[in-house]
C-alpha positions in Angstrom: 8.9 -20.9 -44.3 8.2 -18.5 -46.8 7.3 -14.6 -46.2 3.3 -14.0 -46.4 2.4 -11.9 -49.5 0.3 -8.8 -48.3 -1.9 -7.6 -50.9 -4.0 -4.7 -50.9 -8.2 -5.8 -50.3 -11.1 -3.8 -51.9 -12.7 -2.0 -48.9 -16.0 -3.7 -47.5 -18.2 -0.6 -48.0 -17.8 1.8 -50.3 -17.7 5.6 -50.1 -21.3 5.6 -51.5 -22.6 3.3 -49.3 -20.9 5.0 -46.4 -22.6 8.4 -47.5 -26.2 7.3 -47.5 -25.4 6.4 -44.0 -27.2 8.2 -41.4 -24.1 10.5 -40.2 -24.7 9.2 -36.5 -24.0 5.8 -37.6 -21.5 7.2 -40.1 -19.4 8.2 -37.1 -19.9 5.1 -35.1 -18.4 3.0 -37.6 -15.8 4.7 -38.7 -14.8 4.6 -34.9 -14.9 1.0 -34.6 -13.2 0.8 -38.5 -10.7 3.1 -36.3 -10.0 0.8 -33.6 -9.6 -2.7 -35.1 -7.3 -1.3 -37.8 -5.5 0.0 -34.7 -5.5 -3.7 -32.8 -4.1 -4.9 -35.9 -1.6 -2.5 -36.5 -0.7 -3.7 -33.0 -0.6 -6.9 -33.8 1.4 -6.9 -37.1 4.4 -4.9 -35.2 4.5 -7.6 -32.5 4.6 -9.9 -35.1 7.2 -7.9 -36.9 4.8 -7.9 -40.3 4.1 -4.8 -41.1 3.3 -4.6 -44.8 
């Protein structure tokens, strides 16, 4: 089986779009961007995968 080729994704939402945010919400998501990128992180060393 052949090694899965990682490439690098354009982000979903963009630093503008962040910005006009209300800076509540701003926060919010960026702590559940936080915590998913985490679980995966997670994920990838159990799988021995890390990019």
């Amino acid at each position: 089986m052949s090694d899965i080729q990682w490439m690098s994704l354009p982000r979903p939402i963009t630093a503008e779009q962040l910005a006009s945010l209300p800076p509540e919400f701003q926060t919010l998501l960026r702590a559940v961007i936080e915590y998913y990128e985490g679980r995966i992180a997670d994920f990838e060393s159990r799988l021995g995968k890390t990019p």
